[in-house]
N, C-alpha and C positions, 0 to 999 in steps of 0.2 A: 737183439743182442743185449749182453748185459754193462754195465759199469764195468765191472770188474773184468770183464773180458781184456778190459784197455790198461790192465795195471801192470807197471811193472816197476823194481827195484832200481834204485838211485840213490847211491853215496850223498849225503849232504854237501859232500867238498866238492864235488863237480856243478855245482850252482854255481856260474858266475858273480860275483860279486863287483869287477869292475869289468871294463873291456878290453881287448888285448890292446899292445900299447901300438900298433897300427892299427887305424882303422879298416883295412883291407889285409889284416895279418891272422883272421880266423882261418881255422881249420876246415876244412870241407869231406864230407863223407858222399860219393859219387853213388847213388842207387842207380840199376837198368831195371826198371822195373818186370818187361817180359822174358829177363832172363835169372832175374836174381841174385845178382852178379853185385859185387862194391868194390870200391878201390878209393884209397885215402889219399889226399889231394889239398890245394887252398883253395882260396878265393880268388888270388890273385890269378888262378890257373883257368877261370870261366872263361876270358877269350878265345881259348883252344878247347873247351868244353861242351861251349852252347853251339849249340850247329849255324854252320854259320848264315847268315841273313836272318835271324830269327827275331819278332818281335819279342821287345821285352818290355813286359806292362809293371810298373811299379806302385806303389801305394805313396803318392805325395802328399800327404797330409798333414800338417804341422799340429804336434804334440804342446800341447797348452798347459802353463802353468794351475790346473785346474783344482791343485790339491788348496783347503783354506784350512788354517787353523782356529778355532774359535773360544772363548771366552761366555760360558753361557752365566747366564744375569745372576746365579749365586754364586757363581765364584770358579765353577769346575771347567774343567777344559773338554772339549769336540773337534768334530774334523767335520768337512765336508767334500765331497769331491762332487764338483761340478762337469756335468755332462753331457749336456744339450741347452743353447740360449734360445729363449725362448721370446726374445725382445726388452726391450726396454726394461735389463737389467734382472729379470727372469731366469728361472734354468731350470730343468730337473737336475737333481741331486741327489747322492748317497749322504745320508747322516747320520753320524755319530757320536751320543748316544743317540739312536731312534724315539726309545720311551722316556728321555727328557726335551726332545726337540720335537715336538708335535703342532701339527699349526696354529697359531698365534703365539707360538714362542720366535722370541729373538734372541740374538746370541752377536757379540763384538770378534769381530774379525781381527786377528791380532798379529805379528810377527813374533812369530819362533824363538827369536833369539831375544831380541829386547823387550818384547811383549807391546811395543806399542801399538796403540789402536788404529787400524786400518781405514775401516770400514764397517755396516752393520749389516747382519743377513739374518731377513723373516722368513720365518715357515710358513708359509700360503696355507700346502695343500697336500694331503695325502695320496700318494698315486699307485697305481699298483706296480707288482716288483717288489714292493718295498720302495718305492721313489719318494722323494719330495718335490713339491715347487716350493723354489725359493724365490725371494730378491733381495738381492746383492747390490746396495747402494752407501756411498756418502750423502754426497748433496747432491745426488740424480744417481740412477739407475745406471750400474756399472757393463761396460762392454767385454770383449775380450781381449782386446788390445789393453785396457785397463787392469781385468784383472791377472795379466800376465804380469802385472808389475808390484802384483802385493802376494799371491799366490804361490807355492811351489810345484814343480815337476814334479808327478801322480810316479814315483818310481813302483814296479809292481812289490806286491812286501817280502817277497823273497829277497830282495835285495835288501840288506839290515842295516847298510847307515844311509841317514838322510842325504836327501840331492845337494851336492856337492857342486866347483867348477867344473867338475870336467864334466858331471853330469848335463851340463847346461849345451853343451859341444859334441858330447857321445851318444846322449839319447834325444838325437834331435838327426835326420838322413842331413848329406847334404844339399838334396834336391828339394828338400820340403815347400812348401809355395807357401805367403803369406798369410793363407785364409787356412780353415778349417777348425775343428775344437776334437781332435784325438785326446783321449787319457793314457794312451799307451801306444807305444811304437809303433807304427809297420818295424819290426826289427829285424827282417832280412835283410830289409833297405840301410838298415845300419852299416852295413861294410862294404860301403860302396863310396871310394874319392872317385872326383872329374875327371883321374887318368883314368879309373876300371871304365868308367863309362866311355869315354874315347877310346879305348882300347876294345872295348864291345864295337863300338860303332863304326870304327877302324875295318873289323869283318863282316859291315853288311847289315849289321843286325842295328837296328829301328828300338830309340829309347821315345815311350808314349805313355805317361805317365793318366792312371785314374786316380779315384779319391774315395777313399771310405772314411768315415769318421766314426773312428775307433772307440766302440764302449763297453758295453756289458756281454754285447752280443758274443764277442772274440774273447774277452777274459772269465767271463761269468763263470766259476767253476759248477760241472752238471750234478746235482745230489739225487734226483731220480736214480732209482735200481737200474730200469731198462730205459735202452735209446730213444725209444719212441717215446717216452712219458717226457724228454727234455724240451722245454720251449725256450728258443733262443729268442734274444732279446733283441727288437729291429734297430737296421744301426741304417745310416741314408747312406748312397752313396750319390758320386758325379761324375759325368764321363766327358771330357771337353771335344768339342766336336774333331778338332784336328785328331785326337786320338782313335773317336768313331771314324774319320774318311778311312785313316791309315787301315784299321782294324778289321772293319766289317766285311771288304773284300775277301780279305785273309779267310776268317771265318766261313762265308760261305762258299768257299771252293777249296780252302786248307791248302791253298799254294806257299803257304811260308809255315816255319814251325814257330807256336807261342811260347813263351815263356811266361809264366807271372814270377813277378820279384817278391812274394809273402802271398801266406794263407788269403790276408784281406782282398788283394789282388784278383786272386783267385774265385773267394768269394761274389766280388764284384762283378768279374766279366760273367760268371755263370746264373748270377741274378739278374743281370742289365739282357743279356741276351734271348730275343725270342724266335731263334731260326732264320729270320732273314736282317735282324736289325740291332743295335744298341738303344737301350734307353738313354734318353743323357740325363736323366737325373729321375731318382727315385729310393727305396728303402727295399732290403732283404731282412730276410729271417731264415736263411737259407742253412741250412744242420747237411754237411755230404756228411754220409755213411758211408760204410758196407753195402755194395749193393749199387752206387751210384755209379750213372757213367759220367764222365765229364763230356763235354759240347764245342769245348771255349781251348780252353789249354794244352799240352804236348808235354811241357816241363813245368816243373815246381820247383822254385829255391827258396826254403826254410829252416828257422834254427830248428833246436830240436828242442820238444814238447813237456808239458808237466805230464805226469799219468794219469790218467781216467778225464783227459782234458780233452776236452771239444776239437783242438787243434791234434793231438794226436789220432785222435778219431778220422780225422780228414786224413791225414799223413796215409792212416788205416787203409782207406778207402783208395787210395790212389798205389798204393802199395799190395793189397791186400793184408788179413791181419797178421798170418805165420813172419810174411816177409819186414813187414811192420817191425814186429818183435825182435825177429833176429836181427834186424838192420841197429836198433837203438841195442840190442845186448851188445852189437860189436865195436859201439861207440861206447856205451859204459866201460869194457874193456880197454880198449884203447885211450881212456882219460879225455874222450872230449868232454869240452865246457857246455855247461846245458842253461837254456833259456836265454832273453834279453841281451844279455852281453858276452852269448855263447857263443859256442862254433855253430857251423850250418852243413845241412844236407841240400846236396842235390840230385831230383829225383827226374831220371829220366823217360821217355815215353812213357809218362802216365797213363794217356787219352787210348792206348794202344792196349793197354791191362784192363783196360772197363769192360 
C-alpha cells in the first residue's frame, strides 16, 4: 500500500493546542469495528463502554524533560532531543543543526529564558538514523533525574507555544512511574483521573499497566512512497511481572476482553507476546498494517492521528482502511480536537475484524 493511501484533509484549527480544561473532559468517538457503526460520546462515559471485567493495559511511562537548548562555540543556537541514556551521562540524540554539530563538536547547554549556562554536551558519535551520541555533563556525567531539571518537555511541534505550567501537569498521565525516558506521551493515558480509573475498576475491569519508552519509533513521521520501504525505529519496552501473571492467562484462553489504553500499549503486548508467554522486557520495531491480525487486544482507545502517520496506519489496520477514513471524516466534521491534547477514539472489537 502506498503513503498516500493514509491521507487525509485536516483543518489546522482542529490541532489541539492545549487540553480541555478537565482532564477526563475530551470527546470520544465510539467505533464497532465488525459493524461499522459510531456514536459520539466522552471519556467520562468508558465505565459503561469497556465491557465489563476487561483488562485494561496502559503505557506508564514518564515523559522526560529531554528537549536541551544549546549554545554552539560561535555563538549560534541548537537543540537536542535526548532519547535513549546510554550511562554515565551518554544518550543518543536528535541534533540541531546536524552539519554544525558533528562529533568532536561541543555546544553549552543553556536556559531559554535567561540563557544561563547549564551544562555542556559533546558530539561522540555518528549513528545511523541520523542519531548522535552524546555526553551531557557539568562536573560528571548527567542522569535523567538531573537533566529533567535543566531540560524542557519534548512538546510535539505541532503544538506552537513552548512547554508551559500546565504543560508540566497535562502532558505528564497520572499514573506515570518514576522511571522511564519517553519524549512523547502515551496520550490516550492523558485523560485519565484516579476517579476514571476506580470507576473502571469499580466494574471488574483490571488496571495493569506496561512500559514502552517512547521515541522515534511511534513519532517518526514515514517519507518512503510504500509501507513496506518504512523501517520503524526500535523503541524497548517492560512488562512488570504482576502485569504478565494477570495477563497471560487472559491471553491464552481469551476469557476476559483487553483493552490497551494507547497505540504504544498496543504495540507492546503484540511485540512482547509469543503464543504462550510475555517477554518481560525487550525491544520492537513492530509497523501493524493492513493486513495484520492482532493476537493480544479486543479494544483500542486512541486520540486521533496525524495523516500518512504510522499511528493512523495502525488505527487502519484495526479498522480497515474505508472505515478508517470515514470514521476520522466524521470526526473532522463534527470539530473533534486532533492529536496530543485532542479528543480520542474508541475502537471496538478490533481483534474480531482481523
Amino acid at each position: 500500500m502506498l503513503r498516500s493511501d493514509f491521507h487525509f484533509d485536516l483543518p489546522p484549527d482542529l490541532i489541539a493546542q492545549h487540553p480541555a480544561k478537565d482532564r477526563d473532559g475530551a470527546r470520544l468517538l465510539v467505533v464497532d469495528a465488525p459493524s461499522g457503526t459510531w456514536s459520539h460520546r466522552g471519556i467520562r462515559d468508558l465505565p459503561e463502554l469497556v465491557p465489563t471485567g476487561s483488562l485494561c493495559i496502559p503505557n506508564d511511562v514518564r515523559v522526560r524533560h529531554a528537549r536541551l537548548f544549546l549554545r554552539r562555540s560561535g555563538g549560534g543556537a541548537g537543540e537536542a532531543l535526548l532519547l535513549r541514556s546510554l550511562g554515565e551521562g551518554r544518550f543518543e540524540a536528535l541534533i540541531r543543526p546536524g552539519a554544525r554539530l558533528k562529533p568532536g563538536a561541543s555546544a553549552t547547554v543553556v536556559d531559554p529564558a535567561s540563557g544561563a549556562e547549564l551544562a555542556r554536551l559533546d558530539v561522540l558519535e555518528t549513528l545511523p538514523e541520523g542519531l548522535r551520541r552524546v555526553r551531557v555533563h557539568a562536573d560528571h556525567g548527567l542522569d535523567w533525574d538531573e537533566i529533567d531539571r535543566i531540560g524542557r518537555l519534548p512538546l510535539p511541534p505541532y503544538i506552537e507555544h513552548a512547554a508551559e505550567a500546565e504543560d508540566e501537569t497535562r502532558y505528564q498521565t497520572v499514573f506515570a512511574a518514576a522511571e522511564g525516558e519517553a519524549v512523547a506521551a502515551p496520550t490516550a493515558g492523558l485523560h485519565f483521573t484516579p476517579a476514571l480509573i476506580s470507576a473502571l475498576e469499580s466494574r471488574g475491569c483490571g488496571w495493569h499497566p506496561v512500559r514502552l519508552h517512547v521515541g522515534l519509533g511511534t513519532f517518526r513521521p514515514m517519507t518512503a512512497d510504500r509501507l513496506e520501504d518504512h523501517a520503524m525505529h526500535e523503541e524497548r519496552f517492560e512488562i512488570p511481572a504482576a502485569t504478565a501473571v494477570a495477563l497471560e492467562p487472559v491471553l491464552r484462553d481469551r476469557s476476559r476482553p483487553v483493552l490497551c489504553v494507547g497505540t504504544t500499549s498496543l504495540r507492546t503486548l503484540e511485540g512482547a507476546w509469543d503464543g504462550a508467554s510475555l517477554a518481560r522486557e525487550g525491544a520492537t520495531r513492530l509497523f501493524i498494517t493492513p493486513g495484520y491480525c492482532l493476537r493480544t487486544a479486543d479494544h483500542l482507545l486512541t486520540n486521533f492521528h496525524l495523516p500518512e502517520s504510522t499511528l493512523f496506519v495502525l488505527v487502519s489496520a484495526l479498522l480497515g482502511l474505508d472505515l478508517a477514513q470515514a470514521a476520522y471524516a466524521e470526526a473532522v466534521k463534527a470539530r473533534y480536537r486532533f492529536f496530543s491534547y485532542g479528543d480520542a477514539m474508541l475502537i471496538l472489537n478490533a481483534r474480531s475484524s482481523g
